[in-house]
C-alpha positions as CSV (number, residue, x, y, z in Angstrom):
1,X,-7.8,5.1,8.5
2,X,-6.0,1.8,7.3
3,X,-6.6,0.5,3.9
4,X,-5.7,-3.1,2.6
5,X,-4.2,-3.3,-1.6
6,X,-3.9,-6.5,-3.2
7,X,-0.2,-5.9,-4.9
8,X,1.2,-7.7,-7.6
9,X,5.0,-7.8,-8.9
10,X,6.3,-9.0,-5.8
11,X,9.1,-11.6,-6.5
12,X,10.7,-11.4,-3.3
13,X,11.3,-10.1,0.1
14,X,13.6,-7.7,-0.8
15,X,11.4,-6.4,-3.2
16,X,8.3,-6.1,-0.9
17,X,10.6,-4.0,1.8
18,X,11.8,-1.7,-1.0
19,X,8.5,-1.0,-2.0
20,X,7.6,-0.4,1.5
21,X,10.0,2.1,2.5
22,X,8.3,4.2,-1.1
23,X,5.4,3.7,-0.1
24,X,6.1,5.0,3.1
25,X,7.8,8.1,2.6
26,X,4.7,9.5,0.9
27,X,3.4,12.4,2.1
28,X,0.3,12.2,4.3
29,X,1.3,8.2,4.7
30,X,1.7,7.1,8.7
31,X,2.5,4.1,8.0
32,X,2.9,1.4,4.7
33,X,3.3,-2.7,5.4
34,X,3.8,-5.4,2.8
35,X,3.2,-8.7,3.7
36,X,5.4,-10.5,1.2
37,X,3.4,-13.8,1.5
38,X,-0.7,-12.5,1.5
39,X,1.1,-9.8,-1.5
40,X,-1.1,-7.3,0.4
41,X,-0.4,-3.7,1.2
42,X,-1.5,-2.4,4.4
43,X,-1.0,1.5,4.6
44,X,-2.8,3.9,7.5
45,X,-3.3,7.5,6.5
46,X,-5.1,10.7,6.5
47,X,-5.9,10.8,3.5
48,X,-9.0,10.3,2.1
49,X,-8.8,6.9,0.3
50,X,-9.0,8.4,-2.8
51,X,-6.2,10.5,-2.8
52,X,-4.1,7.8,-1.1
53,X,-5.2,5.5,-3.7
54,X,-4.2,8.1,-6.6
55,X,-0.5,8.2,-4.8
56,X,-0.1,4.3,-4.1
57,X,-0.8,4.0,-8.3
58,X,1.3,7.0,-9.0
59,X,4.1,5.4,-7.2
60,X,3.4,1.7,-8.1
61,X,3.8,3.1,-11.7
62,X,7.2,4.3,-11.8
63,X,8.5,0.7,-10.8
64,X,6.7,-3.0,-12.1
65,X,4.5,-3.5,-8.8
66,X,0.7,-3.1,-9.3
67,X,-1.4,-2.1,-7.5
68,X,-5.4,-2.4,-8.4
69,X,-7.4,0.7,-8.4
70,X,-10.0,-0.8,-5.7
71,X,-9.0,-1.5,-2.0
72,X,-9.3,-5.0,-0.7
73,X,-11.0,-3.3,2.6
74,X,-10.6,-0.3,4.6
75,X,-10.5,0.4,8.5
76,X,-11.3,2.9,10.8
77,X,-10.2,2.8,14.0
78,X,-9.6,-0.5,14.0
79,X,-6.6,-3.0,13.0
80,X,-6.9,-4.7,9.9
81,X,-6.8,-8.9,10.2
């Protein structure tokens, strides 16, 4: 499943790909892109979306990103726009 998050914090490229790489070294997380520009957060896991939700905020939280509690959209089996 992919799931879009709006993100908020993001004051620069640098920062988007650091927040990426966290993101993506989560466990049960395939995959974790930032577009730096939209400031959204596309991640594709197994998880169900409320656990991977529960670990993108957990996460967010030890740095000053934010990340809303409520998806922008989720996918499955199909590729987000």
């Amino acid at each position: 499943m992919k799931i879009k998050y709006s993100i908020k914090g993001l004051d620069c490229p640098n920062c988007a790909a650091k927040l990426e790489g966290m993101m993506a070294k989560l466990e049960g997380i395939t995959s974790a892109k930032i577009n730096f520009l939209t400031e959204k957060l596309t991640v594709e896991s197994e998880l169900p979306e409320s656990e991977l939700t529960a670990a993108l905020l957990a996460t967010a939280k030890s740095t000053f990103f934010r990340i809303p509690a409520t998806p922008v959209c989720a996918f499955q089996n199909q590729t987000p726009d």
